[in-house]
BABATI-370660 format. One record per residue: residue in three letters; z, x, y of N, C-alpha, C in turn. Coordinates in pm, whole numbers, plus 50000, padded with zeros to 5 digits. Layout:
% BABATI-370660
ALAZXYZXYZXY
...
% end
This chain:
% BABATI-370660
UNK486337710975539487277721975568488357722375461
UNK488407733475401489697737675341490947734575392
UNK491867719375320493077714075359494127727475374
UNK494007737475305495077746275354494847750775430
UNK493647755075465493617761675615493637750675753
UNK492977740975735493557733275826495357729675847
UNK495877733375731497447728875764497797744675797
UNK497397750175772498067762375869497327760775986
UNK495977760976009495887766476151496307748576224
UNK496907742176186497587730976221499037738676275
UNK499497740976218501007748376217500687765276312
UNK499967770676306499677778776428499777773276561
UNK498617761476534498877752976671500257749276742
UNK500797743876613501947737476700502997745976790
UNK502807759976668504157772476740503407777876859
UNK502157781776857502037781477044502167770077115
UNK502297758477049502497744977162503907749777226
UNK504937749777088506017748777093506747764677197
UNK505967773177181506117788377267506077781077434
UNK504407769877403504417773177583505287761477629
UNK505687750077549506827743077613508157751077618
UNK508517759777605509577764677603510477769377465
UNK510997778577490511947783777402513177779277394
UNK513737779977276514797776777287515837787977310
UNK516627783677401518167798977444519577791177339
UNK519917800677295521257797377255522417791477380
UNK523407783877339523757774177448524707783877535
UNK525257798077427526377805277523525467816277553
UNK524297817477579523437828877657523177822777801
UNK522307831477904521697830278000520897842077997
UNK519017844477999518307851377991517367850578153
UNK517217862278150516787861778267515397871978288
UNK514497869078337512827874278337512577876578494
UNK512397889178546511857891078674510757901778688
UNK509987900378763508737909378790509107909678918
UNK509397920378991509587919679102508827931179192
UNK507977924679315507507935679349508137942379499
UNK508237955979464509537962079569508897980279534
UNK509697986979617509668000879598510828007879547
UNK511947995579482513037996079411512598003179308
UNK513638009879201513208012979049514498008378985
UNK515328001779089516257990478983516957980879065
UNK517597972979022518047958979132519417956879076
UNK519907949379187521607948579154521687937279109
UNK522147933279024522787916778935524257917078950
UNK523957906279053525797899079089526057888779049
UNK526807883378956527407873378914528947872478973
UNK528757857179001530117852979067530487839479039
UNK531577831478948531847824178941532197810479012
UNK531487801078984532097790379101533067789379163
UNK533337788179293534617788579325535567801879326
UNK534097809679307535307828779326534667830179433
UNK535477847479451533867852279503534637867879484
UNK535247868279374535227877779267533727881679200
UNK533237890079178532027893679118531887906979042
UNK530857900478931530537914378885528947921278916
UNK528867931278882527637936378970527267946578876
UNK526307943478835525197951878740524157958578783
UNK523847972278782522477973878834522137981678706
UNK520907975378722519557975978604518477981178660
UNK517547986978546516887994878592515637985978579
UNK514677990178697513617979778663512067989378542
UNK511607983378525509997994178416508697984878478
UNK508317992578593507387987878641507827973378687
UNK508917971378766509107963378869509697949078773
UNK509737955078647510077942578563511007947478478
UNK512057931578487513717933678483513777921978337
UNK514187922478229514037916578116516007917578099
UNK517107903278081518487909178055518527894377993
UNK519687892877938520587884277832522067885677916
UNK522517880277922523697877077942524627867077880
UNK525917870977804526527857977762527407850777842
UNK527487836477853527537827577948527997815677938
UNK529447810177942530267801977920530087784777969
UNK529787794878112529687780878238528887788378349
UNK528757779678395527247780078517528077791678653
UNK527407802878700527617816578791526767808178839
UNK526857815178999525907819179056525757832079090
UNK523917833179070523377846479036522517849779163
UNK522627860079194521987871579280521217882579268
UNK519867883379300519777895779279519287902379420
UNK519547916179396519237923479582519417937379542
UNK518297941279625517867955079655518897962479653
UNK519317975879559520787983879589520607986279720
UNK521857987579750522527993579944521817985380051
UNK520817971880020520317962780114521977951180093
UNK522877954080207523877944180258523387934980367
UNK522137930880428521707927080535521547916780440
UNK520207914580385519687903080320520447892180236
UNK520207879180202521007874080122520277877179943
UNK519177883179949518647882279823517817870979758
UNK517677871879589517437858579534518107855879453
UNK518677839479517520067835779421519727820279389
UNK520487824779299519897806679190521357805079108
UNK521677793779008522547792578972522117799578814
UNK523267805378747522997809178615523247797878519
UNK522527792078415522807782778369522597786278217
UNK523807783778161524237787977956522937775077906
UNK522387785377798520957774377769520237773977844
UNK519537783977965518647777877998518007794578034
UNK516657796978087515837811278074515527807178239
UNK515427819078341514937820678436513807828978447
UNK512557826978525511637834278536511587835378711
UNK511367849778762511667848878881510237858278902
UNK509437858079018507987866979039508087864679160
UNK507597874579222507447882279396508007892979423
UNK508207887879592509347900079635510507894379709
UNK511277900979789512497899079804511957886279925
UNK511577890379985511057878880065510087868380051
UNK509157865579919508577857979882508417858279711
UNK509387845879646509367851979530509067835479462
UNK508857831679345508797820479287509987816979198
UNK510207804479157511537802979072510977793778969
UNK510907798578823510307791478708511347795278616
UNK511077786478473511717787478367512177778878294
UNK512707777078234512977764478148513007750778250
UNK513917739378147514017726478270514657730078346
UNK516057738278363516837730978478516457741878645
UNK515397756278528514507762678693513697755578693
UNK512797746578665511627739578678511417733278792
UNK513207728178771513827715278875514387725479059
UNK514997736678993515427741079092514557749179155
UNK513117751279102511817756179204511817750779346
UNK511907738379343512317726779473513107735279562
UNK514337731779495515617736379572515297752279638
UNK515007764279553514677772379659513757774279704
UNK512677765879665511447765779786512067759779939
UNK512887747579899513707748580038514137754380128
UNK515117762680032516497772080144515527783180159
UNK514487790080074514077806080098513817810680232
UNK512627797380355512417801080464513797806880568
UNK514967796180531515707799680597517107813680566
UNK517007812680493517807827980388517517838380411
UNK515697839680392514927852880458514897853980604
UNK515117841480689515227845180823516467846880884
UNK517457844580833519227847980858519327862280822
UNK518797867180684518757883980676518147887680744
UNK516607885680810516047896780871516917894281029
UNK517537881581074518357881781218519297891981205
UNK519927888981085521137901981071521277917681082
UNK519817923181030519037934981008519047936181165
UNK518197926581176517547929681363518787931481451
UNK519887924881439521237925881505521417938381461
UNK521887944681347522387954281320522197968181332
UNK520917972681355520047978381422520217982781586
UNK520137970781606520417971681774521757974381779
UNK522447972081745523947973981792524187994681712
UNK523457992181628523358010481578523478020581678
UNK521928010881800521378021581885522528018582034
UNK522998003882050524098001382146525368005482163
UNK525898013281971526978017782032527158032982051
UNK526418039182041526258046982079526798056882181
UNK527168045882278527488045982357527988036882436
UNK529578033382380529658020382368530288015982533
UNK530738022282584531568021782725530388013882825
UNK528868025182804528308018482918527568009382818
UNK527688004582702526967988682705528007981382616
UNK528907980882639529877973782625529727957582644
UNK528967955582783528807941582870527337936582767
UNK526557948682731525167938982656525677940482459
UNK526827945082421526927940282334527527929182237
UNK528417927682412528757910682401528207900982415
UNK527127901282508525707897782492525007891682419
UNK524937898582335523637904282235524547895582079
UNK525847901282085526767893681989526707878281981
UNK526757878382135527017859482153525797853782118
UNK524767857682166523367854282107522887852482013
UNK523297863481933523337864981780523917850681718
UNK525227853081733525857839981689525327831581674
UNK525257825381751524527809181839523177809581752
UNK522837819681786521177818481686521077817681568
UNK522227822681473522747826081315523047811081284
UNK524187805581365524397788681368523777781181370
UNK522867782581461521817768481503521027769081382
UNK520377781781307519667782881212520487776481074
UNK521347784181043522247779380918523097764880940
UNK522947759881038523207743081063522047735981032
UNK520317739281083519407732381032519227737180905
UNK519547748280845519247744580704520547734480571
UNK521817737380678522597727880604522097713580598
UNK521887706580700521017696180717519807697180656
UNK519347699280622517707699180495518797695780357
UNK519757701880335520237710680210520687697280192
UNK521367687980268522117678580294521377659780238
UNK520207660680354519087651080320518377652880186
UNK518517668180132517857669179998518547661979873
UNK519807668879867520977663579784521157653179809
UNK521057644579892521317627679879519967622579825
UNK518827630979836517807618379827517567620479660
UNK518327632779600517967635579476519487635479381
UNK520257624379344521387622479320520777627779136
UNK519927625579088520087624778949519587641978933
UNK519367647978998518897663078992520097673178958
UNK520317681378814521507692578777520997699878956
UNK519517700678967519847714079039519927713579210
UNK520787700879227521667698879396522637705079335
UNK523067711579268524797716179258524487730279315
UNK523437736479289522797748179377523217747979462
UNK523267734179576522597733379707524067731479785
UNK525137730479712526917717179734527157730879865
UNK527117743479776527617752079923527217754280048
UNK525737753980077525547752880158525187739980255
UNK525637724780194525147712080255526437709580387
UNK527527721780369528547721280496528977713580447
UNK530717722380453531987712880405532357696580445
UNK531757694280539532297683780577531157669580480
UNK530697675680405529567667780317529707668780167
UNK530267680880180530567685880047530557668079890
UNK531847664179936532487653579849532147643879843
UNK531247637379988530087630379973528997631579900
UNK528137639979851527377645379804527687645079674
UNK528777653479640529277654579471529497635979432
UNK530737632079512530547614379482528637607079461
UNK527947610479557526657603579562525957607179387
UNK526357617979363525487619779233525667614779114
UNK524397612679035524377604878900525547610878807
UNK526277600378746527527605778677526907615878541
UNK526137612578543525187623478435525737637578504
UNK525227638178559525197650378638526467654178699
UNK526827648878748528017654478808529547653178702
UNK529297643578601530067644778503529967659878391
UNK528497661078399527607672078275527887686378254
UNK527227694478264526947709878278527757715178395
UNK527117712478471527577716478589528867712378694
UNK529627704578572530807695778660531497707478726
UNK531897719378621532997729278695532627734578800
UNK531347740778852530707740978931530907738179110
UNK530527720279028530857711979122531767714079162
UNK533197710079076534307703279109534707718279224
UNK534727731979196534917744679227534707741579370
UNK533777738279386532977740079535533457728979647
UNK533767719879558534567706179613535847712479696
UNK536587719479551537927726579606537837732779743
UNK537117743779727536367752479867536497741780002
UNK535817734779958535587723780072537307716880130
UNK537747717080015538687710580030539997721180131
UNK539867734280042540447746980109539967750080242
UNK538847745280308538257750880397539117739780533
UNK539857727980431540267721180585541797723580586
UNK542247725980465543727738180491543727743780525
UNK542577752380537542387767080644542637761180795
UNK541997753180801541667745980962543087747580998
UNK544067731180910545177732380965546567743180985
UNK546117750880861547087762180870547087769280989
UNK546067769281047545617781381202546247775781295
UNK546357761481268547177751881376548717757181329
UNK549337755481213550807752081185551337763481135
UNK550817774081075551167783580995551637799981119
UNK553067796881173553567807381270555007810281234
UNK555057819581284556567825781268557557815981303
UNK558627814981237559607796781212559137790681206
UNK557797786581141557217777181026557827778980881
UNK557787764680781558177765780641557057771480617
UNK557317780280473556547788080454555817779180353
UNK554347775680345553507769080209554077772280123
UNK554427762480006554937766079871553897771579802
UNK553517773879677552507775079585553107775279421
UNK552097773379369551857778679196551017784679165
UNK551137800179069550287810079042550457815878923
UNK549217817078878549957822878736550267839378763
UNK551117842978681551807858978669551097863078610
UNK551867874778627550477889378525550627884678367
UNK552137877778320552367876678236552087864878140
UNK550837857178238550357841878170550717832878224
UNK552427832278268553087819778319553217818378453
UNK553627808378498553547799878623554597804378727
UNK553937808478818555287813278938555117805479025
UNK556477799679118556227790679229557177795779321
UNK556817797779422557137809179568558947799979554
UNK558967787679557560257780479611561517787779553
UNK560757794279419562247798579299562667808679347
UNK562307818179439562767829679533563537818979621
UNK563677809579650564617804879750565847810179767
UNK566327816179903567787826279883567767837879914
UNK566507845579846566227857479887565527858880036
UNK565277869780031563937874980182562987880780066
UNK561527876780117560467876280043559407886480090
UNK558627890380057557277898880147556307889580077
UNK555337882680091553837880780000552907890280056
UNK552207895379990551437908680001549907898979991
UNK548987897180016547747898179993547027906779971
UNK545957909279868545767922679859544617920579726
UNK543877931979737542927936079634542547941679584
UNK541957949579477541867961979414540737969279501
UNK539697960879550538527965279655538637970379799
UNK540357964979836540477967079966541057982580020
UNK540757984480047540648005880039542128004780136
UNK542297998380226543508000180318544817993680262
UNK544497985680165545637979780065546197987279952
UNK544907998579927545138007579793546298016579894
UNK545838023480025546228027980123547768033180139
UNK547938020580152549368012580195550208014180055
UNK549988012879980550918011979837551758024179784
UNK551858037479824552898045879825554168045179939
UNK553748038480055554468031780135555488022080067
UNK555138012080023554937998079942556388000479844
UNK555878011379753556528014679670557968020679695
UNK557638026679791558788038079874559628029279966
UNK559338019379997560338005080068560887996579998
UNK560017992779829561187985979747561617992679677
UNK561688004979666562838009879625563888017179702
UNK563748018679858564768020879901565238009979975
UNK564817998879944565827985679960565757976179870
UNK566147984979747566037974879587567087968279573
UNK566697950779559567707945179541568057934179701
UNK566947940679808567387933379922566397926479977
UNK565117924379883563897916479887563167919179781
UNK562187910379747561107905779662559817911879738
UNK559427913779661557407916079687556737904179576
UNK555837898979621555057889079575553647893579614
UNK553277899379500551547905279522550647894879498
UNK549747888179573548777875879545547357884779569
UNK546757887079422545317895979457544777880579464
UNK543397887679547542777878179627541407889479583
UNK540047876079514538747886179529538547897579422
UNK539267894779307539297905279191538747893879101
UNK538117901178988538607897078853539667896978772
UNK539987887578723541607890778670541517905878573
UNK540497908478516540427925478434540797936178567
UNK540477932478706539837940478739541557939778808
UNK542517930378839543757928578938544537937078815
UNK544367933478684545077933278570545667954478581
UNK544057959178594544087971178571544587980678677
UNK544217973578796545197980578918546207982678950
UNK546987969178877549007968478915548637976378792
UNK548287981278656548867992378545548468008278616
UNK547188005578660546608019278753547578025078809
UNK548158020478943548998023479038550598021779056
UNK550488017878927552188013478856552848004578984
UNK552787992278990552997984479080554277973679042
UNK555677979779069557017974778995557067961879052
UNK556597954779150556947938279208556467931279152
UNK556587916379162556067905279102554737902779138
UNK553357899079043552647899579062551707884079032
UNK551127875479104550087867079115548817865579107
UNK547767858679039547107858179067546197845879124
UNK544987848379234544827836179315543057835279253
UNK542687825179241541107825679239540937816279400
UNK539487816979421539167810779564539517798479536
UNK539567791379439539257777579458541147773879452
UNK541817779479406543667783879440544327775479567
UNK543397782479686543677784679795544517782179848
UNK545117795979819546507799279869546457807179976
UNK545397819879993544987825380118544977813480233
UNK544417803980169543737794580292545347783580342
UNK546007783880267547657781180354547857781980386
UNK547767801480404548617808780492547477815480625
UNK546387810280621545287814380707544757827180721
UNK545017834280601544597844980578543517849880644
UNK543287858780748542307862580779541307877980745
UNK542687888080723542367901980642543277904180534
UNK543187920980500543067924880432543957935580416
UNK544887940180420546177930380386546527923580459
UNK547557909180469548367905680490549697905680453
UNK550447906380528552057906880476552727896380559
UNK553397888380481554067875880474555267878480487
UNK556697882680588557667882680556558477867280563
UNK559077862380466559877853280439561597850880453
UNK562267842680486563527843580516564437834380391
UNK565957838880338566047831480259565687814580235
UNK566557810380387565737797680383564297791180369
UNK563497801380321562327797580334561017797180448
UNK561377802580554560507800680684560117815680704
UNK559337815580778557887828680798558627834380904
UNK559327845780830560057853680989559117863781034
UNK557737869080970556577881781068555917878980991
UNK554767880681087553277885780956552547892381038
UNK552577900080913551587912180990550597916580899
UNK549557921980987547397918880911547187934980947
UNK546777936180831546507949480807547757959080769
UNK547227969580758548157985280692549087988280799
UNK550097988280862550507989781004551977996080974
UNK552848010381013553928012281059554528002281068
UNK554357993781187555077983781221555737976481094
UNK554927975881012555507966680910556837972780831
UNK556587982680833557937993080766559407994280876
UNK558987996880981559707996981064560277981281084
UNK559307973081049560187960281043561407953980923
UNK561467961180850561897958180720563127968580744
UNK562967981880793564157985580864565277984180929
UNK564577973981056565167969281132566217957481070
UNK565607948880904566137938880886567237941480763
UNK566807952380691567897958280597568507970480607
UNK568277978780687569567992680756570397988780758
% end
């Protein structure tokens, strides 16, 4: 045989070796490959940062059920994808990982997870959770449905949609408790695996830090530390939440905090000490908060000078908080919170708005949830 042609078709060889072991991704990309079979002709891509749940949301068009994207990519999202206007389902979600290619094939309810090493690894992981993910959406669907046709008429089934609610519940729980427990026994028995950091949110807070501690310092030191550490926080926020529900009432001290301003630097609630305060919770998404803000506006300035507003967006992107206080010309002091912050979770935030009124000394003189008169009329009552 002709040595040159053997050293090329030598070197042919190797670049399909080298094709079917994998490609290489640049380290600040994330590429992503789906064939998906649906009656969709495009799918929604949600990215959401560890420890947010701020997101951005892309919809792409699919070409014959197949979705081909690049994304550039700092640190590890978790990624979603789901049927436009399907809010029932949880979708298919995996972690996005910089350097690494996802290949995703099926359908929304039966799909495969391939692709470089660190999907290779996390095929496992959602072969796990999928049974139970697809059966929490279709409970939700099936609830939602029924209650379509129950309220209808809501007076006379009033008694079966409490019912039907409580049932629901209990059944949503018992299910998403046995799969925390799988999620739980998985992640311990696989400490040296990147892809248990997938799994940290759903193994239930009270495991959370166990879990992150149990893992190989490889790993939990590596890629995916921010991730981790994000979700840890959560966990950690989730038992401030607890106690705040206990301690957090009117003549309570009010939680201190630190936040950064619109302006880069560091605000801490205590340096208002003296004044009367409002903290606003609030978001660019929340339609009854957008609502409320000619109100808002029309109270500090006809009692300018006799309280503070302290806006804490909650659930934005900082582009996205950034552009709303310039949108809506928003003259008060402004904060921003990411989930893992948790500063909502201090004050036991439960909606959307909240309003925090504060006393100079510092203690929680009202709070009031939601868009409400009342709240104006209270601020009346305290500066007329």
């Amino acid at each position: 045989m002709d040595k040159k042609i053997f050293i090329i078709g030598c070197l042919v060889a190797f670049a399909a070796l080298a094709s079917a072991c994998g490609e290489k991704i640049p380290a600040n990309e994330f590429r992503l490959e789906a064939q998906i079979d649906c009656t969709c002709d495009s799918v929604d891509v949600l990215t959401v940062p560890y420890g947010s749940t701020a997101y951005e949301r892309k919809r792409e068009a699919l070409q014959d059920g197949r979705l081909v994207m690049t994304l550039p990519l700092e640190e590890p999202v978790s990624v979603t994808l789901r049927m436009p206007g399907d809010y029932f389902h949880m979708g298919i979600n995996f972690p996005g990982v910089p350097g690494e290619k996802v290949v995703v094939n099926g359908s929304f309810e039966d799909y495969a997870i391939g692709g470089t090493r660190f999907y290779k690894e996390y095929a496992e992981v959602s072969d796990l959770t999928k049974p139970a993910t697809v059966k929490l959406g279709q409970m939700r669907e099936d609830i939602e449905n029924l209650f379509a046709e129950l309220t209808k008429d809501r007076e006379k089934n009033a008694e079966r949609i409490r019912e039907e609610n409580e049932k629901y519940a209990a059944a949503y729980q018992e299910e998403y408790d046995e799969l925390s427990d799988k999620a739980y026994a998985y992640a311990l028995a696989h400490p040296d695996r990147e892809a248990v950091a997938g799994l940290l949110s759903i193994v239930g807070t009270e495991h959370v830090e166990e879990v992150a501690a149990a893992m190989d310092p490889k790993v939990r030191e590596g890629r995916m530390k921010k991730a981790i550490d994000a979700v840890c926080q959560i966990a950690r926020n989730e038992q401030i939440r607890k106690e705040a529900e206990e301690n957090v009432k009117e003549g309570a001290a009010a939680p201190d905090f630190t936040l950064p301003d619109i302006q880069g630097n560091s605000f801490t609630l205590s340096s208002l000490r003296g004044k009367w305060v409002v903290l606003d919770f609030w978001g660019s998404w929340c339609g009854w908060c957008i609502k409320g803000i000619p109100d808002m506006k029309k109270y500090y300035e006809k009692y300018a000078g006799k309280f503070e507003i302290v806006g804490i967006d909650c659930r934005d992107t900082e582009e996205k908080w950034k552009a709303a206080v310039e949108k809506y010309g928003l003259p008060w002091l402004h904060v921003y919170n990411t989930e893992a912050d948790g500063t909502p979770d201090k004050y036991a935030v439960q909606g959307y708005p909240t309003k925090i009124i504060i006393d100079p000394e510092g203690k929680i003189d009202k709070i009031v949830i939601g868009e409400s008169v009342e709240f104006y009329k209270y601020l009346d009552g305290l500066f007329r």
